[in-house]
Backbone as CSV, one residue per row, in Angstrom:
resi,resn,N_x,N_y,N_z,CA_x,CA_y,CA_z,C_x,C_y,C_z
1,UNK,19.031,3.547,-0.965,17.785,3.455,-0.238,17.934,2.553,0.982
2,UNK,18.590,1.438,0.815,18.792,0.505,1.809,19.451,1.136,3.580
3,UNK,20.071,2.516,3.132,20.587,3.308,4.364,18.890,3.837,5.069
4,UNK,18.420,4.249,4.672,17.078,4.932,5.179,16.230,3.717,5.431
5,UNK,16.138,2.224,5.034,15.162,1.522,5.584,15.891,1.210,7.060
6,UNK,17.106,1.317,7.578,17.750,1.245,8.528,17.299,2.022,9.622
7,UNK,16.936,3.037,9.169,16.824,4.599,10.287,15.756,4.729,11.091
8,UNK,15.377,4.874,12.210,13.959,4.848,12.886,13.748,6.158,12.807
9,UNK,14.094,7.379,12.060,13.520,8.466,12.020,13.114,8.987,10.891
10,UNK,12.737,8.057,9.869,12.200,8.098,8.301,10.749,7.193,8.478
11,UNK,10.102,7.960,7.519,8.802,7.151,7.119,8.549,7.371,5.656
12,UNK,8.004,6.354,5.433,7.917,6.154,3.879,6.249,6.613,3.953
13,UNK,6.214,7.293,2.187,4.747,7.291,1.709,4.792,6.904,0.580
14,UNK,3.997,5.319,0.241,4.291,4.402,-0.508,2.527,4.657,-1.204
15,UNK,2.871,4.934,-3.043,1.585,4.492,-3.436,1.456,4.186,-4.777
16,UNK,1.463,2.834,-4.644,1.979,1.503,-6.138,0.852,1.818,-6.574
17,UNK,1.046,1.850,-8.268,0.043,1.909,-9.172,-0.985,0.622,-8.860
18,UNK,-2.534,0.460,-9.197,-2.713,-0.435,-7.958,-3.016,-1.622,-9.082
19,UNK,-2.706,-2.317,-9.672,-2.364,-3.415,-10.411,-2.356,-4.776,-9.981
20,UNK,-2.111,-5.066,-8.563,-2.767,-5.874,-7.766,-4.293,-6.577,-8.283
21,UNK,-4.117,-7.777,-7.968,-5.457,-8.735,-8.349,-5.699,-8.027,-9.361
22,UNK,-5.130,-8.505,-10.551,-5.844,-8.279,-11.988,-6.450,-6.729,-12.543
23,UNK,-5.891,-5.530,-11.077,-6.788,-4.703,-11.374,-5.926,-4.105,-12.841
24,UNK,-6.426,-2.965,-13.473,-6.120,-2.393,-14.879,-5.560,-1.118,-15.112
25,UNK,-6.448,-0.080,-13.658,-6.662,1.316,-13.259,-4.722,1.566,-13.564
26,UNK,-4.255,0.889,-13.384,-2.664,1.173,-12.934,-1.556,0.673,-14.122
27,UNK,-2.341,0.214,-14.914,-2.057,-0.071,-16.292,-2.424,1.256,-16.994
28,UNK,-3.265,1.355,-17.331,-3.995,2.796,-17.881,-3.248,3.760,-17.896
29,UNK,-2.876,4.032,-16.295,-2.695,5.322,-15.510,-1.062,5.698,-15.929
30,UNK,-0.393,4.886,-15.749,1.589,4.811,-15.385,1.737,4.110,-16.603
31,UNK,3.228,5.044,-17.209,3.854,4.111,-18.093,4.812,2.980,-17.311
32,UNK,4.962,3.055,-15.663,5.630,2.121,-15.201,5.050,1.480,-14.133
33,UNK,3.794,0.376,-14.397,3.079,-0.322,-13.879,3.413,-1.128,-13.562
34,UNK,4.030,-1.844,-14.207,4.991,-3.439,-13.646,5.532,-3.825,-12.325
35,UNK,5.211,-3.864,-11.262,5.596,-4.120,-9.970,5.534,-6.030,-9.348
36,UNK,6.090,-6.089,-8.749,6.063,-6.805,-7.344,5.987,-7.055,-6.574
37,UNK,4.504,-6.944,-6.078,3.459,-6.426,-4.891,4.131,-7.318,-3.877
38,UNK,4.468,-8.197,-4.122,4.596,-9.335,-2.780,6.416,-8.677,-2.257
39,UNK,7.326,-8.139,-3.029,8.358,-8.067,-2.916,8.192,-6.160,-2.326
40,UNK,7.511,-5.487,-2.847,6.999,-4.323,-2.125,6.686,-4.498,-0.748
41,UNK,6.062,-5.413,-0.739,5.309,-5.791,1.001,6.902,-6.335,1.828
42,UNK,7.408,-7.663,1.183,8.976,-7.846,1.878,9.763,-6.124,2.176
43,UNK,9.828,-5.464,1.523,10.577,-4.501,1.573,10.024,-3.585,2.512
44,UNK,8.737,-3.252,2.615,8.249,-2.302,3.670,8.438,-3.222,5.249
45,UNK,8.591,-4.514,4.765,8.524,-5.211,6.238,9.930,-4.976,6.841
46,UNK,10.986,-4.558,5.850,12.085,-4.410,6.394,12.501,-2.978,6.817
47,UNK,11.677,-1.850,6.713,11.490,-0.616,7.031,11.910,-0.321,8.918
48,UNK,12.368,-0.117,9.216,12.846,-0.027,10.921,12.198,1.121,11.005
49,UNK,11.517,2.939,10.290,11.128,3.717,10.994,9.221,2.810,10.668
50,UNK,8.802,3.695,9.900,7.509,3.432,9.601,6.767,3.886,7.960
51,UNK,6.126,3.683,7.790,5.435,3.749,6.349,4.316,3.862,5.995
52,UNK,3.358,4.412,5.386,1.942,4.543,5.382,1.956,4.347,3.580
53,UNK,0.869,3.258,3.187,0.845,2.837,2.015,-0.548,3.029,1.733
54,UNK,-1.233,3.399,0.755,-2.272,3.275,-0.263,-2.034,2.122,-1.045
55,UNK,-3.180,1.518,-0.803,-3.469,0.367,-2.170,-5.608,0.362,-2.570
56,UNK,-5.420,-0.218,-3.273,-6.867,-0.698,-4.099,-7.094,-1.588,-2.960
57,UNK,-8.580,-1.317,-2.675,-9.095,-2.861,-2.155,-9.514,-4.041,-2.600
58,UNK,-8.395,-4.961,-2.769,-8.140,-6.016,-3.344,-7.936,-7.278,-2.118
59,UNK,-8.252,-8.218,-1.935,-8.435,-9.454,-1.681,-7.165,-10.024,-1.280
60,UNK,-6.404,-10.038,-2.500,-4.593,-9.957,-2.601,-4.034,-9.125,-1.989
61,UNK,-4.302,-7.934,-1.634,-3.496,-6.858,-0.662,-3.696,-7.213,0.121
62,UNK,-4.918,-7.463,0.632,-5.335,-7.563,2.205,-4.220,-9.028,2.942
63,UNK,-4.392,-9.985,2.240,-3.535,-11.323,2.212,-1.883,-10.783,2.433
64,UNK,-1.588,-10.084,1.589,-0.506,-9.727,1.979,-0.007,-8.855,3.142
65,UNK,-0.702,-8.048,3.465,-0.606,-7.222,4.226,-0.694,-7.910,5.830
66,UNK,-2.057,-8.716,5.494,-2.232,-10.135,6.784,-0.958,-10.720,7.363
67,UNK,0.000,-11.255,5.778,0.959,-12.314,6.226,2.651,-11.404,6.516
68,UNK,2.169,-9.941,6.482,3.349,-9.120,6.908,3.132,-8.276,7.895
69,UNK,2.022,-9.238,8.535,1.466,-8.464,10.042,1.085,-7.137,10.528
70,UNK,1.013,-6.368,9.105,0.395,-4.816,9.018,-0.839,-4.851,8.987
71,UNK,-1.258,-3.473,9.628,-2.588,-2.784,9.471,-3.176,-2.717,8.805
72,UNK,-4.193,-2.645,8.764,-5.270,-1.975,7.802,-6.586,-1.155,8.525
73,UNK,-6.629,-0.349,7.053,-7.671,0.468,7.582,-8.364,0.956,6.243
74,UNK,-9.607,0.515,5.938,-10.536,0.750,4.608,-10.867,2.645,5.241
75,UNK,-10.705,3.417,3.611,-10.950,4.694,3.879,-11.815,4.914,2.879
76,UNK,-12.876,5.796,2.907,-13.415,6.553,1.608,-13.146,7.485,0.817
77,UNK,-12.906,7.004,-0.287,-12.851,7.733,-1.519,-13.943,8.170,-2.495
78,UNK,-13.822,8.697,-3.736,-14.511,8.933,-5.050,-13.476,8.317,-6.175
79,UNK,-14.331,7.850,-7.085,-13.719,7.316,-8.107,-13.879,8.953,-9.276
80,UNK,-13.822,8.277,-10.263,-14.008,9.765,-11.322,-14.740,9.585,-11.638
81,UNK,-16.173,8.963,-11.070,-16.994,8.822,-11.388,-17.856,9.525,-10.403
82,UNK,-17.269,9.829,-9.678,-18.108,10.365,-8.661,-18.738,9.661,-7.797
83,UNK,-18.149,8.057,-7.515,-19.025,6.657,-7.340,-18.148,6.480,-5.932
84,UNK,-18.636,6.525,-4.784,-18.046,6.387,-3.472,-17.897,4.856,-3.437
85,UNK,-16.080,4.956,-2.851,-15.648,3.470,-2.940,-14.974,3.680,-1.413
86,UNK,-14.086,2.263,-1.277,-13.177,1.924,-0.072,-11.564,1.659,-0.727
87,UNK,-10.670,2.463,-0.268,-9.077,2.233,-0.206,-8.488,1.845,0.863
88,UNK,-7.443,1.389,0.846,-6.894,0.405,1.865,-5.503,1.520,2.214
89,UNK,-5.574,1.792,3.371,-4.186,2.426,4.105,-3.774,1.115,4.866
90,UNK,-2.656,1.164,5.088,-1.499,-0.090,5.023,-0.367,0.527,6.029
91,UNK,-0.285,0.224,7.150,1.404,0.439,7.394,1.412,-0.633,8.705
92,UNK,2.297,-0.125,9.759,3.228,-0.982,10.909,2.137,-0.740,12.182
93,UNK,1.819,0.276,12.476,0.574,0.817,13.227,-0.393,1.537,12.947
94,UNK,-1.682,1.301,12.643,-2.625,2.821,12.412,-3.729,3.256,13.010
95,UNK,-3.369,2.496,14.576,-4.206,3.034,15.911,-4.340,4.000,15.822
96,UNK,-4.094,5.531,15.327,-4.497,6.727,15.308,-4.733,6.896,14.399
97,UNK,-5.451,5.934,13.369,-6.919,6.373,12.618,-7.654,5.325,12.853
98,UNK,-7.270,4.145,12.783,-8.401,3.242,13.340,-10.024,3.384,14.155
């Protein structure tokens, strides 16, 4: 993998079970929930093309995302509840949805 974070003509589509700040949804969901949100964020920072990430809107993402100088952009969703929420798209630029 480490050859393709090199390449400026790859983009990643990154979307971690969202387990972040205490959430559960990603426990539930994946038998492989266990991550390292902060070490996910190091790793996309080392990405040379670009990356577009989904996360939960969490408090803790946003912080991270802040201190790895990425974007954000709150989008609307449905839960399965049918209950209109906000998700967080994440990458290097996202002036063309902003």
């Amino acid at each position: 993998m480490e050859k393709y974070l090199e390449r400026n003509d790859v983009v990643f589509f990154i979307d971690p079970p969202y387990t972040a700040g205490g959430k559960k949804a990603g426990r539930r969901l994946y038998n492989h929930f266990e991550l390292d949100h902060e070490k996910l964020f190091e790793l996309c920072s080392m990405i040379k093309g670009d990356f577009l990430m989904t996360y939960d809107n969490a408090e803790e993402v946003k912080a991270m995302a802040e201190k790895h100088n990425f974007d954000i952009c709150l989008i609307p969703m449905k839960n399965t509840h049918h209950a209109e929420m906000k998700e967080l798209v994440i990458g290097k630029d996202l002036s063309s949805i902003n």
